[in-house]
C-alpha positions in Angstrom: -8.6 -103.0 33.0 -9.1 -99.4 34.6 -7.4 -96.3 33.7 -4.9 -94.7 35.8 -6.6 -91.8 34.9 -10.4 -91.4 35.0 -11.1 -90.1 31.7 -13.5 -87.4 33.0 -11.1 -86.3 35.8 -8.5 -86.0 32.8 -10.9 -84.0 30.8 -12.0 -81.1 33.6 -7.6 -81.6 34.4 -6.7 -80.5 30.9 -8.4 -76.8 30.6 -8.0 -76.0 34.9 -4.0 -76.9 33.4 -4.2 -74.7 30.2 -5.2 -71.9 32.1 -2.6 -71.7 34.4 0.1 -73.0 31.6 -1.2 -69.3 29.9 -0.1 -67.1 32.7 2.6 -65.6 32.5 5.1 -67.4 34.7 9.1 -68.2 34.8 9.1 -70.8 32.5 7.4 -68.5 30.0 10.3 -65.8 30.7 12.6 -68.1 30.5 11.6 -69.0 27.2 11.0 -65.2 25.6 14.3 -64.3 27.2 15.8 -67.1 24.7 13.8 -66.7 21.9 15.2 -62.8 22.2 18.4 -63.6 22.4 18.8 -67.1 20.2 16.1 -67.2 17.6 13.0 -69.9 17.6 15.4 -72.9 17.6 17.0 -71.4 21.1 13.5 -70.8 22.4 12.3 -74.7 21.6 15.5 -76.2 23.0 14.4 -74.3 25.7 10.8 -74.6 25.6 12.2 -78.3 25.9 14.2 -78.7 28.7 11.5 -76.8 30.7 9.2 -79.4 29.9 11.5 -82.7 30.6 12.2 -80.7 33.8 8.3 -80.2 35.0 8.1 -84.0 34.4 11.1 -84.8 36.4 9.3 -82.7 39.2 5.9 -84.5 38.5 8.0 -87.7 38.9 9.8 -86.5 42.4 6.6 -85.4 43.5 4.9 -88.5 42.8 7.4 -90.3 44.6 7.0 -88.2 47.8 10.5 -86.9 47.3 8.7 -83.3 47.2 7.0 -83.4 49.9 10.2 -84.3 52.0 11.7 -81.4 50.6 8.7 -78.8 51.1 9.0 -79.8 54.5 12.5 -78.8 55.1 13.2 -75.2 55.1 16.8 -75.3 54.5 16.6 -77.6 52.1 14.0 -75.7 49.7 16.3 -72.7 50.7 19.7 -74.0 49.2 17.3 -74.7 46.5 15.9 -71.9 45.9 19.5 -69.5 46.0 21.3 -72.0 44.1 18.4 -71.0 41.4 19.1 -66.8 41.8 22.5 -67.3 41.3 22.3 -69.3 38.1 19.8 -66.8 36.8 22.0 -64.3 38.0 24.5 -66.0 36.0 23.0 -66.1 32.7 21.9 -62.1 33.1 25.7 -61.3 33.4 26.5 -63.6 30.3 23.6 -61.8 28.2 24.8 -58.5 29.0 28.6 -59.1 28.3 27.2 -61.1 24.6 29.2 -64.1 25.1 27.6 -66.0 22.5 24.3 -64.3 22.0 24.1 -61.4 19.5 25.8 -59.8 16.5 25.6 -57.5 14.5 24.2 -59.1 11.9 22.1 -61.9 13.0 21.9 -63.9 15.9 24.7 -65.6 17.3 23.6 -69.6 16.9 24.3 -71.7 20.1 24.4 -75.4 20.9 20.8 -76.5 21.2 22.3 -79.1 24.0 23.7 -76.1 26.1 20.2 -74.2 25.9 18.1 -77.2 26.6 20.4 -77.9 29.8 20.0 -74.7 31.2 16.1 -74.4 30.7 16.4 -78.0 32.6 18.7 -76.3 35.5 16.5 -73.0 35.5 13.3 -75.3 36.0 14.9 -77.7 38.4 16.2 -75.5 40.6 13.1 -73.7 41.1 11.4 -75.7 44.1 7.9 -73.2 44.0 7.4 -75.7 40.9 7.7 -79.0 43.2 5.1 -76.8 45.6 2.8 -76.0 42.9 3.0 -80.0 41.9 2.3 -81.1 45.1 -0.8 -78.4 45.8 -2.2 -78.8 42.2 -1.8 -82.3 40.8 -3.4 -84.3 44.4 -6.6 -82.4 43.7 -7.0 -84.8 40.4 -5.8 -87.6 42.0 -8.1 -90.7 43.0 -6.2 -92.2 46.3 -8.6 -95.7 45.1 -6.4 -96.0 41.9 -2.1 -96.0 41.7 -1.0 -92.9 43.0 2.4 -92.7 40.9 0.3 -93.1 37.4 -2.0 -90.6 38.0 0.8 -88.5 39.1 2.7 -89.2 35.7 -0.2 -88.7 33.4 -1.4 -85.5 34.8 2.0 -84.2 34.7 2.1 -85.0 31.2 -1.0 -83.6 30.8 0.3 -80.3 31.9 3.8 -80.0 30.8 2.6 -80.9 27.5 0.4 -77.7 27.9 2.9 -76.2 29.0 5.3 -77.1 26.0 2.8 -75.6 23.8 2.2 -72.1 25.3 5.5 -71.5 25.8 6.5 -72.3 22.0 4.5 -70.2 21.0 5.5 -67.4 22.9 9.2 -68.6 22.2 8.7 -68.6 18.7 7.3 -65.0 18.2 9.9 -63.7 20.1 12.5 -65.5 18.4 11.0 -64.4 15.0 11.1 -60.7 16.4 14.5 -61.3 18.0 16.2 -62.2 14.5 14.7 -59.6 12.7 15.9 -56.9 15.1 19.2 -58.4 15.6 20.1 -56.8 12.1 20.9 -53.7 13.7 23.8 -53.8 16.1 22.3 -51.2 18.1 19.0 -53.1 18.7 21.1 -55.9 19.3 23.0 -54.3 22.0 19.4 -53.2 23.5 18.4 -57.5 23.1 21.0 -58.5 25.1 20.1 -55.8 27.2 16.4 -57.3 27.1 17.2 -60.8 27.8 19.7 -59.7 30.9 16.9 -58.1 32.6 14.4 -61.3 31.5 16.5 -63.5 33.3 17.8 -60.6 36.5 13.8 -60.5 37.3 13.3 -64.2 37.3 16.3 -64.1 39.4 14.8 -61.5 41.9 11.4 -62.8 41.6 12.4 -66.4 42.9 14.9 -64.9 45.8 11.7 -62.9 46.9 9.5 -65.9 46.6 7.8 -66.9 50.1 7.4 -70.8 50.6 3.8 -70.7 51.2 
């Protein structure tokens, strides 16, 4: 019984996937801004949600739902804004403190709630479902099942993905809860996260679809 995958097309998928999983993107903000603000358990309930998101794109893009939508302006549009002004949202909420710092340590929050909004942040990002539906195809064999391939190389990558951005979750959550001692630097950490999550905002409402 074949593979779905080819294992040698699997092998060269895995580093090409690293690489890009290592540059600095909004998932990876995402996840420092959280780490900054919450501590290393924030950053992996993150880290997380943004990786059962990239696999819920993998899966709509496997399904041709993302290429439906690439194709319709105004529907990668309503997309797209509905994503700045959740961003925008959670910027606001990081610079009034509701539930992120104190004084003394940092403020815990419900890993559900974090994980959830790493899942909306990533989901309502549609440059991901282009990226998926430019990237992924070049590994894809159209001889074998297309929706396999699709699922394992999306995997592949979010699995990557998951451990990059742990990493750099992790260190700034370690840095995040030592500074958080000091109310002053914890006033500046809000600060921090709030423009974290203001540029991801500004960076996907000045995003071009191509």
């Amino acid at each position: 019984m074949a593979l779905p995958v080819d294992p040698l097309t699997l092998l060269a998928f895995i580093p090409a996937g690293l690489a890009l999983n290592l540059t600095p993107g909004a998932d990876m903000m995402f996840c420092l801004g959280q780490g900054l603000k919450g501590g290393r358990r924030a950053a992996m309930a993150a880290n997380f949600g943004i990786a059962v998101g990239g696999m819920v794109h993998t899966l709509i893009a496997g399904l041709g739902l993302g290429a439906l939508i690439a194709a319709h302006p105004l529907a990668f549009d309503a997309i797209r804004w509905v994503g700045v002004g959740y961003l925008m949202w959670l910027a606001i909420l990081a610079l009034r403190g509701q539930g992120v710092l104190t004084a003394a340590t940092v403020a815990p929050r419900p890993a559900a709630r974090i994980f959830a909004e790493a899942l909306l942040v990533n989901l309502l990002n549609p440059k991901v479902i282009l990226f998926i539906l430019a990237f992924l195809p070049q590994f894809v064999d159209p001889a074998r099942p297309v929706l396999p391939q699709f699922l394992i190389l999306g995997l592949a990558f979010s699995l990557g993905g998951f451990l990059v951005n742990g990493l750099v979750g992790g260190f700034a959550g370690s840095i995040g809860q030592r500074l958080a001692r000091s109310g002053r630097l914890a006033r500046w950490l809000g600060r921090a996260s709030a423009g974290v999550f203001g540029l991801l905002a500004l960076r996907l409402a000045l995003m071009e679809r191509g």
